[in-house]
N, C-alpha and C positions, 0 to 999 in steps of 0.2 A: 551566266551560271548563278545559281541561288546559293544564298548564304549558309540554306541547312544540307547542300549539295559541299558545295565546301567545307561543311565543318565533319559532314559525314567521309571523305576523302584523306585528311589531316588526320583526322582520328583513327582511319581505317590503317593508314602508311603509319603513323606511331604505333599503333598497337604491334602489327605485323612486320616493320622492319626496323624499325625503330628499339621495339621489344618493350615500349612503356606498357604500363602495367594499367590495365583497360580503368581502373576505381581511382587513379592519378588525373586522369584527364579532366580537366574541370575548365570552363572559360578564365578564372585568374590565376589557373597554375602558372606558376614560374618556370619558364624554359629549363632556366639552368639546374636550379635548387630542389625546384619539386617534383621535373620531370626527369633529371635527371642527365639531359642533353648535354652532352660536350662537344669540343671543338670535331672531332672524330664524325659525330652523329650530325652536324652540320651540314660539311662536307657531303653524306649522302646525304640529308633534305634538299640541298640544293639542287641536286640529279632528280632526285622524287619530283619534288616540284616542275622544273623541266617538263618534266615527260607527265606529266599529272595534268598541268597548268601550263604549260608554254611559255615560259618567259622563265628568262634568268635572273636568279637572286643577286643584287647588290650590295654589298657587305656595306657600302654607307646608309642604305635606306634601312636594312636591318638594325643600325646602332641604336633607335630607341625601343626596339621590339625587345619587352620583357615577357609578358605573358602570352597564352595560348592565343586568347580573345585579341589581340595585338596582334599575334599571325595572321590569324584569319581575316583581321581587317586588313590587314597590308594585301593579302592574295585578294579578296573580293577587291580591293583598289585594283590591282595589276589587270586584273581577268575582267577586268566591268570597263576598262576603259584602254584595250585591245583593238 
């Protein structure tokens, strides 16, 4: 899968369930601070993803993921080497 397939998917589930606010989304936004994301909104990324991406989020491999740009490399990691 490509990187702007990916980032297009991320962007598309935050905007749409998420409910970020489409002019927030930036590759350094801040998960928590800028986008808003709480533990709540986790909880279903990690479903989104699933069913998006095929694989389960690990809450230890998530501990350095601050920003968006940090998501999406962590998924293009997961999904490129599947």
């Amino acid at each position: 899968m490509t990187r702007e397939k990916i980032e297009e998917i991320v962007k598309n589930f935050l905007i749409e369930e998420i409910e970020v606010a489409e002019d927030a989304i930036k590759p350094d936004a801040v998960l928590k601070d800028e986008l808003g994301i709480d533990s709540l909104d986790y909880v279903d990324i990690v479903v989104i993803v699933e069913r998006n991406f095929g694989f389960k989020i690990k809450a230890e491999e998530m501990s350095e993921v601050q920003t968006l740009r940090q998501f999406c490399d962590y998924i293009e990691s997961k999904v490129n080497n599947q």
